[in-house]
C-alpha positions as CSV (number, residue, x, y, z in Angstrom):
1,X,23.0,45.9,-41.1
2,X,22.2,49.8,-41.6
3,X,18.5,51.2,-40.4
4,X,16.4,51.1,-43.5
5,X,15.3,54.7,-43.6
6,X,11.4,55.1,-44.8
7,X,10.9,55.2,-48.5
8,X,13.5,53.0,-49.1
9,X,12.8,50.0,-51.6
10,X,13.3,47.5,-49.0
11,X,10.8,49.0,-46.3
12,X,7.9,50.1,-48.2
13,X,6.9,53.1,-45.7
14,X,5.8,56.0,-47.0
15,X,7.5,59.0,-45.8
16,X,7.4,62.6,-46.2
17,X,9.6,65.4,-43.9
18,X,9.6,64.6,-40.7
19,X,13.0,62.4,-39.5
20,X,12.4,59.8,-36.7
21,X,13.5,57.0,-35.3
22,X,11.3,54.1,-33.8
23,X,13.3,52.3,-31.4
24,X,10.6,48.8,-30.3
25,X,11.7,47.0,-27.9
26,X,10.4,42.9,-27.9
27,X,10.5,39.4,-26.1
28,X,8.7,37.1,-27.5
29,X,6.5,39.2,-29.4
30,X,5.8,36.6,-32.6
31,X,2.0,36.7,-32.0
32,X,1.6,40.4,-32.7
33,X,4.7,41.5,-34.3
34,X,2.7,41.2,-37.7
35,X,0.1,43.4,-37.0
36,X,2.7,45.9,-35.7
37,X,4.7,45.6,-38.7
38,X,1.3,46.8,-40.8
39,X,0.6,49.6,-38.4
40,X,3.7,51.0,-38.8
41,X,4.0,50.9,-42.8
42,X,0.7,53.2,-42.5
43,X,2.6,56.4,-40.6
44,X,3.7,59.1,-42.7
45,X,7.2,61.0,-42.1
46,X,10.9,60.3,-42.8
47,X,11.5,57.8,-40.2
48,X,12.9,54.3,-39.3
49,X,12.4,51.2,-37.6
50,X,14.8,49.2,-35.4
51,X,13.7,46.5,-33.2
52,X,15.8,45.5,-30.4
53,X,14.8,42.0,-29.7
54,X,15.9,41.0,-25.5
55,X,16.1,37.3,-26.4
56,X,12.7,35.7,-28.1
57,X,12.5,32.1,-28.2
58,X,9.8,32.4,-30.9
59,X,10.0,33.5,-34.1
60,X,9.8,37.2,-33.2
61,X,13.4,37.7,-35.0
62,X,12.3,36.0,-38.4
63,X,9.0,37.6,-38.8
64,X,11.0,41.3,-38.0
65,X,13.3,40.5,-40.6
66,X,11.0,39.5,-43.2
67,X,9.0,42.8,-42.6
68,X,12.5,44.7,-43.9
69,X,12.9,46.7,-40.5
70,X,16.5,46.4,-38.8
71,X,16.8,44.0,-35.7
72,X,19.2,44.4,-33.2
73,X,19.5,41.4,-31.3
74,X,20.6,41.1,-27.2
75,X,20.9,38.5,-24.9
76,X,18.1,37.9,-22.5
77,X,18.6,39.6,-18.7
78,X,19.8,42.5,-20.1
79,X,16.7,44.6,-18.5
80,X,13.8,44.1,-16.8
81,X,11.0,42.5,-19.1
């Protein structure tokens, strides 16, 4: 699945001329992943989200997928959490 870049239908950011990428790293993050989510459809700029996920065993996956932002999803013991 490609990175949804800001201002697409699908993500709802707003963007304007600056191109970055936001690379959030998680772990069972289901508790505060909303609220994330929110803070980050308020930043201005051309830039997208991609959440690598090391291995959740909540519903951090789901609730990242429903916000529209792309998930990339590893096995857990891959680094140091």
């Amino acid at each position: 699945m490609p990175a949804l870049a800001c201002g697409s239908a699908d993500c709802g950011l707003k963007c304007s001329c600056v191109s970055i990428s936001i690379i959030i790293p998680t772990l069972n993050e289901a508790a505060t992943i909303r609220d994330l989510a929110a803070s980050l459809r308020r930043l201005r700029g051309d830039c997208e989200v991609i959440v690598v996920d090391g291995g959740s065993e909540d519903e951090t996956v789901s609730l990242v997928r429903e916000s529209g932002f792309t998930v990339i999803e590893t096995p857990r013991g891959r680094g140091r959490q």
